[in-house]
C-alpha positions in Angstrom: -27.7 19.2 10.8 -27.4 15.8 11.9 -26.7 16.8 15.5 -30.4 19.1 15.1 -32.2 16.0 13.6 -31.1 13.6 16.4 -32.0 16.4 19.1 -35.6 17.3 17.3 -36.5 13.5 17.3 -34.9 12.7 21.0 -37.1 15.7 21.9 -40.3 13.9 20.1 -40.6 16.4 17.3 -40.3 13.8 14.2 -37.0 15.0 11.8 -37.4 11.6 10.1 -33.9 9.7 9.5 -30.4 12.0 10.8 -29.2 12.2 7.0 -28.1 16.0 7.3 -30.4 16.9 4.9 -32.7 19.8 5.8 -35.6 18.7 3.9 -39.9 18.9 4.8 -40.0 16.5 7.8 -36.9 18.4 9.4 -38.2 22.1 8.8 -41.8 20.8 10.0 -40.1 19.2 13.0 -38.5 22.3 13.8 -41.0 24.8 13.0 -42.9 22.5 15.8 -40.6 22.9 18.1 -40.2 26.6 17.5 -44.2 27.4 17.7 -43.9 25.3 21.1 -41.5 27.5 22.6 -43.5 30.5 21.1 -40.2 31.3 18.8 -40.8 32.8 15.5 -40.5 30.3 12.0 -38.1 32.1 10.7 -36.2 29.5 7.5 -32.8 27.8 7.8 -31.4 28.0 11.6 -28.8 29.6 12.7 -25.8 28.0 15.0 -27.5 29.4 17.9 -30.6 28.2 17.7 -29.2 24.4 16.9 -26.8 25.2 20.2 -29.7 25.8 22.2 -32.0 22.7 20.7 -28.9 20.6 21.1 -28.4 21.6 25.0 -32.4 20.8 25.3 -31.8 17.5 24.2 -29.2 16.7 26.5 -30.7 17.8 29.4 -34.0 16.0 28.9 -31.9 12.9 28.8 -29.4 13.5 31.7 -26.8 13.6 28.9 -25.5 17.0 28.9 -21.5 16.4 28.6 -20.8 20.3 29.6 -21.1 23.7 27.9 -17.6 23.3 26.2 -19.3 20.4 23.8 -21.8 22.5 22.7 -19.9 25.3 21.7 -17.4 22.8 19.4 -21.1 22.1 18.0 -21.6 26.0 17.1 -17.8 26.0 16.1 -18.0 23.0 13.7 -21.3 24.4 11.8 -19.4 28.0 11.5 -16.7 26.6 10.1 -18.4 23.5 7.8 -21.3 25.3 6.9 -20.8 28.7 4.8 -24.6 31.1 5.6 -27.3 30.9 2.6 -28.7 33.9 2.2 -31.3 35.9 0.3 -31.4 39.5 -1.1 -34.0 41.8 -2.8 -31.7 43.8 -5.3 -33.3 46.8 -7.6 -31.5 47.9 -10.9 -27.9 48.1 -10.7 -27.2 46.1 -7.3 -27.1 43.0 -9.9 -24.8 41.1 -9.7 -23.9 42.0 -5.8 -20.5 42.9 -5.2 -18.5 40.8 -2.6 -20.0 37.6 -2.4 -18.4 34.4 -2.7 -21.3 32.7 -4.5 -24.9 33.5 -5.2 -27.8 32.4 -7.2 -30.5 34.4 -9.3 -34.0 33.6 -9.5 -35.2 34.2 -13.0 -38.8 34.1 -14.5 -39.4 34.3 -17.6 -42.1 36.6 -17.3 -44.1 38.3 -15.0 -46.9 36.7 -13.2 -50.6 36.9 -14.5 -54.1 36.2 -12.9 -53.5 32.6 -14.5 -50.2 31.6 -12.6 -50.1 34.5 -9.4 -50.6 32.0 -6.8 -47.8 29.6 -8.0 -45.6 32.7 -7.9 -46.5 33.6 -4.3 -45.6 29.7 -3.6 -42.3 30.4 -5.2 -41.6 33.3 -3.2 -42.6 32.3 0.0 -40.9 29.5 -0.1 -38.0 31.7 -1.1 -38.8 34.1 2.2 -39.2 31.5 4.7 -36.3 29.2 3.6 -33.3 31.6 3.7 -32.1 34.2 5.9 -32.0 37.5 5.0 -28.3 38.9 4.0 -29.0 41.8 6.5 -29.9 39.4 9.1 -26.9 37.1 9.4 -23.4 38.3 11.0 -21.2 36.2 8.6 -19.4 38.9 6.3 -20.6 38.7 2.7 -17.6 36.5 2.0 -18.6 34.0 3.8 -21.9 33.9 2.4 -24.1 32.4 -0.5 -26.9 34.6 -1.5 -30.1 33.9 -3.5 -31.7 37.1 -5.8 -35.0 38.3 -6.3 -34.5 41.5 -8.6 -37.1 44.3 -8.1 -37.9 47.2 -10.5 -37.1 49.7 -7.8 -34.3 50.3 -5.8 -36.4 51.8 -2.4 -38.7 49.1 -2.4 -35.7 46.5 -2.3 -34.3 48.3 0.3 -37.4 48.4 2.6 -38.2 44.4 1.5 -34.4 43.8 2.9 -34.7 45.9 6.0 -34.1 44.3 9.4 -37.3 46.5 11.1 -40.1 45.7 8.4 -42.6 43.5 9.8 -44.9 42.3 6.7 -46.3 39.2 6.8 -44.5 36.8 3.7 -47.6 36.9 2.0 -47.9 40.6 2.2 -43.6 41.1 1.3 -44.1 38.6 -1.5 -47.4 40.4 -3.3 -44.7 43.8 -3.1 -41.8 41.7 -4.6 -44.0 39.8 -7.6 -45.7 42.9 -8.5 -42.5 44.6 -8.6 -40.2 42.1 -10.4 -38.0 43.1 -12.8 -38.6 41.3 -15.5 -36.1 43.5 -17.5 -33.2 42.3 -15.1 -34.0 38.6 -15.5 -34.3 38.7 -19.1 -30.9 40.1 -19.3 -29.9 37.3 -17.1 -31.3 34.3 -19.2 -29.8 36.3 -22.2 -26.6 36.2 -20.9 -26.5 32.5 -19.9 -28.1 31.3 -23.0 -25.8 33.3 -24.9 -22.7 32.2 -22.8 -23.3 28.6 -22.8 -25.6 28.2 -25.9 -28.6 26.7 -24.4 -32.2 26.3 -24.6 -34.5 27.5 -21.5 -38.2 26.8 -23.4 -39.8 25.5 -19.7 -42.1 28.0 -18.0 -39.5 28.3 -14.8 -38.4 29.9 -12.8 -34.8 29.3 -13.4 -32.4 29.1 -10.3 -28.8 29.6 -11.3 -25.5 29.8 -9.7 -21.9 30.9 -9.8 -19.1 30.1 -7.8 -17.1 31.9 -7.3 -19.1 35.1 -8.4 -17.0 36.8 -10.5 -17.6 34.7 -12.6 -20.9 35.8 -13.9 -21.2 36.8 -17.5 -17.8 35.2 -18.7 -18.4 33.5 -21.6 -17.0 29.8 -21.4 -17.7 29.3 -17.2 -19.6 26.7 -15.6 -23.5 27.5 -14.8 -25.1 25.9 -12.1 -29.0 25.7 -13.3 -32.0 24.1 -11.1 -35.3 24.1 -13.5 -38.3 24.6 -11.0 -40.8 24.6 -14.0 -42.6 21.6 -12.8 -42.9 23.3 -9.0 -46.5 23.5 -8.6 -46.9 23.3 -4.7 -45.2 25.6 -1.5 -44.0 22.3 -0.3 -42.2 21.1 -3.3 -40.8 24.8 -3.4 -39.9 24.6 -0.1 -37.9 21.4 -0.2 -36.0 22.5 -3.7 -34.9 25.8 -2.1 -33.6 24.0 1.5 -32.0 21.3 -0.9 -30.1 24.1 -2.7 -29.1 25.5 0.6 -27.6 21.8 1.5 -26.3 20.7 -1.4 -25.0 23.9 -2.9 -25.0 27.1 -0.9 -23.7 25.6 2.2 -21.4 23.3 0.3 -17.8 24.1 1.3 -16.2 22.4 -1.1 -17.8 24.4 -4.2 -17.3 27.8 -2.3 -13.9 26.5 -1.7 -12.9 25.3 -5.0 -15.4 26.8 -7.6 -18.0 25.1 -9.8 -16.3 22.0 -11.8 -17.6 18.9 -13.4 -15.6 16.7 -10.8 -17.3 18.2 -7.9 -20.5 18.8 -9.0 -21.0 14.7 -10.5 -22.2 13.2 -7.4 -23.8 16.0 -6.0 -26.1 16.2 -9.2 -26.7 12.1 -9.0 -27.8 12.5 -5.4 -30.3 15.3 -6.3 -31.6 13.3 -9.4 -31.8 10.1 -6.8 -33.8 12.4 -4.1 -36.1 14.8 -5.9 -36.5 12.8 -9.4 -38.1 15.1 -11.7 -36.2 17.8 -10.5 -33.6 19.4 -12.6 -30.0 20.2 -11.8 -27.3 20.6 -14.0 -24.0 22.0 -14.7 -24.6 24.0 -17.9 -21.5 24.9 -20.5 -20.0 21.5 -19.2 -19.7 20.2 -22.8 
């Protein structure tokens, strides 16, 4: 990510500070950069796409050191970097099978003609900040993905399909009039039940287990990011590529599971960036 900043802003597309954090000024720089060279926004790159903005770079500054030090750039984010994902999953593909981690996105109830448009924010951010699973060639074990349930098991098949070309807009309005609310009650059931506590905020509730077995056993760590004071795409959009960072793409969690020692600094520096935000290791005592 670093490498990608430094290679956005050497290119004149402003990344702000190389922090290796893919936050608003990074995704803007790139998206820039991609309508430019008439590519599709399309989220979270992939180790391709950084190859190739990496080799630009280089070459506009009479820098290039050879093919071979890209490719240990592609290698490197392979191998550091496990793939964030998303998945549209209709009644009984929750929780998926094979994963090593994922995350469920869980309102607590359906969307009305008061709050519709801060759902579509939600879930376009969601669309356009991860992947989709059917999209990436990692294996599912070497993937994090993020759920939005859907009532019906054909329409979360089409919304996941690689040759469906809806607009977000038009693939969100199909997945918020189609969410199952039924699945994500179960969900917050489960967790408030498992870890005894108290989700009163108006959400959506983002939570995560690693590894993923672990879902539904009573006693195991939660990973929980409130988005109940989310009000705008943007601060959607920087929440959901800050979970990709810090969480989904984290290889020490996906390597060691959730724990109170590794999860401490990485919930200080998300309390130090986003402020109001809300991450926390739940059933952590």
């Amino acid at each position: 990510m670093r490498d990608l900043q430094e290679s956005l802003n050497a290119l004149g597309y402003d990344a702000g500070p190389a922090d290796g954090i893919f936050g608003l000024r990074t995704s803007q720089a790139l998206n820039a950069y991609r309508s430019v060279k008439g590519v599709p926004s399309s989220g979270y790159p992939l180790s391709t796409e950084v190859e190739a903005i990496v080799r630009a770079a280089r070459e506009a500054d009479g820098s290039m050191s050879g093919p071979a030090t890209v490719a240990a750039v592609a290698v490197v984010i392979h191998e550091a970097a496990p793939v964030p994902t998303r998945v549209f999953a209709g009644p009984g593909q929750f929780p998926p099978s094979r994963f090593r981690g994922y995350g469920f996105l869980a309102f607590p109830a359906l969307a009305s003609e008061f709050d519709y448009d801060r759902h579509m924010k939600l879930c376009q951010a969601y669309v356009n900040s991860l992947p989709a699973t059917s999209s990436v060639r990692q294996q599912r074990e070497d993937q994090f993905v993020t759920v939005w349930p859907v009532k019906d098991k054909k329409l979360a098949s089409s919304l996941n399909g690689k040759f469906l070309r809806l607009e977000t807009s038009a693939k969100c309005s199909k997945a918020i009039d189609d969410y199952d609310d039924g699945q994500a009650r179960e969900v917050l059931s489960n967790v408030r039940a498992a870890q005894n506590v108290t989700l009163d905020g108006r959400g959506p509730y983002l939570f995560g287990w690693i590894p993923a077995d672990e879902y539904g056993q009573k006693g195991k760590l939660i990973l929980m990011l409130d988005l109940s004071r989310v009000t705008t795409y943007e601060q959607a959009l920087v929440q959901l590529q800050s979970w990709q960072q810090k969480i989904a793409t984290n290889p020490e969690l996906l390597r060691d599971g959730l724990s109170i020692e590794n999860m401490r600094r990485t919930i200080r520096d998300w309390s130090d960036q986003h402020g109001q935000a809300f991450l926390m290791l739940i059933g952590a005592g």
